[in-house]
N, C-alpha and C positions, 0 to 999 in steps of 0.2 A: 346428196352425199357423194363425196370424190370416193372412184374405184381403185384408185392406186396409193390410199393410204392404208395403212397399216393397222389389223386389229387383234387388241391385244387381248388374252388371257393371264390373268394373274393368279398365281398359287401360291399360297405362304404358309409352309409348315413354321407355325407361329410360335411355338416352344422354344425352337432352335433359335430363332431370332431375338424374342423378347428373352431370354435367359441370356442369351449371346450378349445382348447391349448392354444388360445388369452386372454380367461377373466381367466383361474383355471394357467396359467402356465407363469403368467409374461408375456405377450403380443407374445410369443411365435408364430412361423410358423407350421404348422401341416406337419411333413416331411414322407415320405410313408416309404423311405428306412429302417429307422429300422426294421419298419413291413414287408415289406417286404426278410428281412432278416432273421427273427424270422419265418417267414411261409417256408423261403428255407430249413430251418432245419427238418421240419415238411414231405415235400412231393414238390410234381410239381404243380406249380401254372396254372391251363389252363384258369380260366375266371375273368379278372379285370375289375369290374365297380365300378363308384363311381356317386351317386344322387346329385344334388343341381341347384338351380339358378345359373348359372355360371358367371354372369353379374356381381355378385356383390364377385368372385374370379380368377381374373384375371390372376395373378399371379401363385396362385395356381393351373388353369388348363394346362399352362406350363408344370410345377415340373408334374402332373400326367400324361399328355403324355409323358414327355420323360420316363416315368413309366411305357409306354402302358397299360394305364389304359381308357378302356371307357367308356366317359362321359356321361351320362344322363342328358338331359336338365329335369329340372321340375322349367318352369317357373313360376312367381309368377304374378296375376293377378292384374292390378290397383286397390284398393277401398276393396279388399278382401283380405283375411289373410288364404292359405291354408296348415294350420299347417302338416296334414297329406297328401299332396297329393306325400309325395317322400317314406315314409311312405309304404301307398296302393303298388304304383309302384315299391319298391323295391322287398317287401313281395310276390306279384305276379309275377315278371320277375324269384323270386328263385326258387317259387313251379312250374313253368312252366319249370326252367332250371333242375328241380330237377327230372322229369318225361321224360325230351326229351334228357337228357345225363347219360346216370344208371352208367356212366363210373365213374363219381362225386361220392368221397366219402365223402368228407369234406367241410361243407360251413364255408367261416370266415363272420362274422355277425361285422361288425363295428359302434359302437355306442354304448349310456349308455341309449338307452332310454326307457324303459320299453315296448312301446309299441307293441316294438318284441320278447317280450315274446312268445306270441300264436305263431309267426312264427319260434321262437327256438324250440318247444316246437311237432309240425309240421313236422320240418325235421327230427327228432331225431324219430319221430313215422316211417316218413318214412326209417328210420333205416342209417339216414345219421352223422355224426357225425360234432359236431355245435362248434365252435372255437370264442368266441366273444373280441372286442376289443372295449377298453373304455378308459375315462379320469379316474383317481378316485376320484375328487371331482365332478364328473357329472354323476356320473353311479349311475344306479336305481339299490337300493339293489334287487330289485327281479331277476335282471337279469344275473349275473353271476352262481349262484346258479341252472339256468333252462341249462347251458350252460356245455357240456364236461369240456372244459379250457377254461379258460378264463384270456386273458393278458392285465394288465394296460400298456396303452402308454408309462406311466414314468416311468415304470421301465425296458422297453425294453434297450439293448444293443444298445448303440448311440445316446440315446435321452439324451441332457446334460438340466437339466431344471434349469431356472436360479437359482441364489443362493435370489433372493432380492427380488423373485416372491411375488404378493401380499397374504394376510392372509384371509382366510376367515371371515364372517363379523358370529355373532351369529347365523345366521340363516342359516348359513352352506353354503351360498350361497354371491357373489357381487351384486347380481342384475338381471334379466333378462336379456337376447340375441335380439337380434336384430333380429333375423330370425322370431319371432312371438312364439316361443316353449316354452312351461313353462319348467322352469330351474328343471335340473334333481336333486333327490335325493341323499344325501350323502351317499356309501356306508359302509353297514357293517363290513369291514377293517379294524383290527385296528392293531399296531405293537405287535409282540408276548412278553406274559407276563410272565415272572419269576417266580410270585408269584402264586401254587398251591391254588384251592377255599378250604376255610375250610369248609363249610355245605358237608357232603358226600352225604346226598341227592340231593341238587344241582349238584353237580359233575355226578352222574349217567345220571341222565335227559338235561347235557346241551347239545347244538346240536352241533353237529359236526363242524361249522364255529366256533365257538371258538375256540381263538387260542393255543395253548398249547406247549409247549416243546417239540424240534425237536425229540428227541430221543424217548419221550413218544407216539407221532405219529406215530410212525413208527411202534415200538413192537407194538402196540395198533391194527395198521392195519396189521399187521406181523399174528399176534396172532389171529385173524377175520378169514384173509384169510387161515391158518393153519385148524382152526377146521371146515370151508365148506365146501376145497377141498379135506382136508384128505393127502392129498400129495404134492411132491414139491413145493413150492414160487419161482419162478422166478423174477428176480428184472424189468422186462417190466410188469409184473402183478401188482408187487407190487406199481409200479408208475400210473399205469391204476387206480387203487384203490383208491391212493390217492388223485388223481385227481376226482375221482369221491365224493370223501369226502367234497373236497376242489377247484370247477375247479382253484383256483387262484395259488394255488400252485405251487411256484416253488421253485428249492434246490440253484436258483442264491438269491434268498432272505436271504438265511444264509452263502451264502459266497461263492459256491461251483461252482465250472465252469460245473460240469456234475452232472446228481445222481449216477454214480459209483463212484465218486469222495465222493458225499456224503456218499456212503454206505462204503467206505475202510474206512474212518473214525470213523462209527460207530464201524466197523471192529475192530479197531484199540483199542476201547475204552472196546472192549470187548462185546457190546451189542448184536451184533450181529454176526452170522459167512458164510463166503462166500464159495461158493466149486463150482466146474465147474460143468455148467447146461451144456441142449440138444443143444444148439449154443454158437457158437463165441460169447463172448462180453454179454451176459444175462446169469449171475450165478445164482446158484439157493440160496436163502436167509435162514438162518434157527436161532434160537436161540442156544448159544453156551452150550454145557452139563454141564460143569462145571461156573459156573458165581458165582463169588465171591461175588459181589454185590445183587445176588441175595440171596446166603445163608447167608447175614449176615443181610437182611430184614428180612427173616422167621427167622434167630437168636433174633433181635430186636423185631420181634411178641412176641415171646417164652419167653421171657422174661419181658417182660410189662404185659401178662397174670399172669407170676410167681410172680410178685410184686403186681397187683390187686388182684390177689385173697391172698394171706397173708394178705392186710391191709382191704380187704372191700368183699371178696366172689369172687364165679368165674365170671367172668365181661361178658355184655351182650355183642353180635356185637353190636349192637348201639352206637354209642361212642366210641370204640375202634381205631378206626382212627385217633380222636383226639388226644386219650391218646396217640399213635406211634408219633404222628406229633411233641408234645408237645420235644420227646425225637430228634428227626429228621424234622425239619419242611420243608425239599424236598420231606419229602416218597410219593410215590406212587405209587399204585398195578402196574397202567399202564403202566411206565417205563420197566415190566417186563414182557408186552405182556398180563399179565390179566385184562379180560375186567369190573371187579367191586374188589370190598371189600371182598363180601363174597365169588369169586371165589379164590381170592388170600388164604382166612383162609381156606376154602376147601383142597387146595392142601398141605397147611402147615399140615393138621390134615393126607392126604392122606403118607406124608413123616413123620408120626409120631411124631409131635412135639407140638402138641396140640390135644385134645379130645374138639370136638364141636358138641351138644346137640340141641335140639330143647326142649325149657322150654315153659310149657303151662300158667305157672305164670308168667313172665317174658313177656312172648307174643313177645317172640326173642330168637336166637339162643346165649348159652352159652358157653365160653369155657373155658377149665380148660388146664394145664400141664398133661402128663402122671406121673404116679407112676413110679418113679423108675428111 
């Protein structure tokens, strides 16, 4: 057995899930094998439990034995309602699996329910790395975000969700569950948007879950990991990265059967450039020296400066974004691995193509054309 793959624990407070896929997925069965398929890619799976009243999934406990999966009774009391008792027991069996097996590098955490948070939160102190699984109309936005990766059920590989599934009611929600659990929050997900934000102050400040343009994420984090490490990107870094931006991240969301697959593309597109890294199969990542695209953005600066200042003075940064967007309304620095505005006009002035000032009138930085 190889030491440097990955093994995994699996935990699936099973209520959440199977109620998940029956009210959020067209009355849907909760089926393991995707998951369990998605986690084969990942490492060796050595410990499977799943929590719930079993009385009241019969069928279900079937399907997860022939899964070898073991079951945790946490039965439900007559007269009482114990919303967290699989909750406690799950949260405890990990931290207890997580101290008596150090072989464990990976816990998969199953569920959308916020309340495992503090126990994602927990593992990852203990230096364990936390894999969470959810519905996405029942997962608690706090909880992906605490989590490495994190994978929605529906969009695993073999999970076919009806076409006639019901819609959500206003409230984001059909109703409460039957298990006694107050129905989870809608997450922060939303499908990636076309349309670049125009406030450039906003843009600086929004947080990293925003969705943003595949290619612009990429130089974005290309261009991060560049000026920390000082030295090569390898493309298992640069996915580590991403994931750490984004645990939802995946490159089968924009079409891509692998991320080398994503990355020849970008390849392809010029944005980036690939050259063989220290292993097989992990190239190292770099931006290309010559990028057309990019000198004809800093040509587009150069020139929008040349037209402001003729009709109205040398133009402040403030605003100057606009004025580029108004001539290109896709521009933007981050496409090109710069992480704002003003590092992008930086480098234009460092390649000689603008003179950029700091004006004590102004209370902003100005920039003009060179002479000549």
């Amino acid at each position: 057995m190889t030491t440097d793959e990955e093994r995994i624990a699996l935990f699936l407070d099973y209520e959440n899930l199977a109620i998940g896929a029956r009210d959020d997925l067209g009355g849907m069965t909760f089926d393991l094998r995707p998951l369990a398929d998605a986690l084969a890619e990942r490492g060796r799976v050595v410990v499977r439990r799943a929590y719930a009243d079993w009385s009241y999934f019969d069928e279900d406990r079937r399907m997860l034995t022939m899964q070898h999966v073991e079951l945790i009774e946490i039965p439900q009391r007559l007269g009482a309602v114990r919303k967290n008792a699989a909750d406690i027991k799950m949260a405890v069996d990990a931290i207890e699996l997580c101290f008596e097996r150090d072989y464990i590098t990976t816990f998969v955490i199953g569920t959308g329910d916020s309340d495992f948070t503090p126990l994602v939160g927990k593992l990852r102190e203990l230096n364990r790395r936390v894999i969470g699984v959810g519905l996405e109309a029942s997962t608690s936005r706090m909880l992906p975000p605490a989590c490495d990766e994190f994978l929605f059920y529906e969009r695993l590989e073999g999970v076919n969700v009806p076409a006639n599934r019901p819609k959500r009611d206003s409230g984001g929600r059909r109703g409460a569950r039957s298990s006694g659990r107050p129905p989870a929050t809608v997450p922060a997900v939303q499908p990636p948007s076309a349309e670049p934000p125009t406030d450039e102050v906003a843009e600086e400040v929004a947080p990293q879950t925003e969705p943003t343009d595949l290619a612009r994420l990429v130089t974005q984090t290309l261009s991060g990991l560049q000026r920390s490490s000082g030295g090569a990107v390898l493309a298992s870094t640069l996915k580590r990265a991403l994931l750490r931006k984004d645990p939802t991240f995946s490159e089968a969301d924009y079409g891509f059967r692998a991320f080398g697959e994503l990355l020849r593309h970008l390849e392809d597109r010029k944005i980036i450039e690939l050259s063989i890294g220290s292993a097989k199969g992990d190239p190292e990542i770099g931006f290309p020296e010559d990028s057309r695209d990019e000198d004809s953005a800093f040509a587009l600066l150069r020139d929008v400066v040349a037209e402001l200042e003729r009709t109205s003075g040398p133009p402040p940064l403030s605003g100057l974004k606009d004025q580029l967007r108004k001539r290109r309304p896709d521009f933007s620095e981050k496409a090109f691995g710069f992480g704002g505005f003003l590092q992008f006009c930086k480098a234009a002035r460092t390649r000689g193509l603008v003179d950029m000032q700091w004006d004590d009138a102004a209370d902003d930085y100005v920039l003009r054309v060179p002479a000549g």
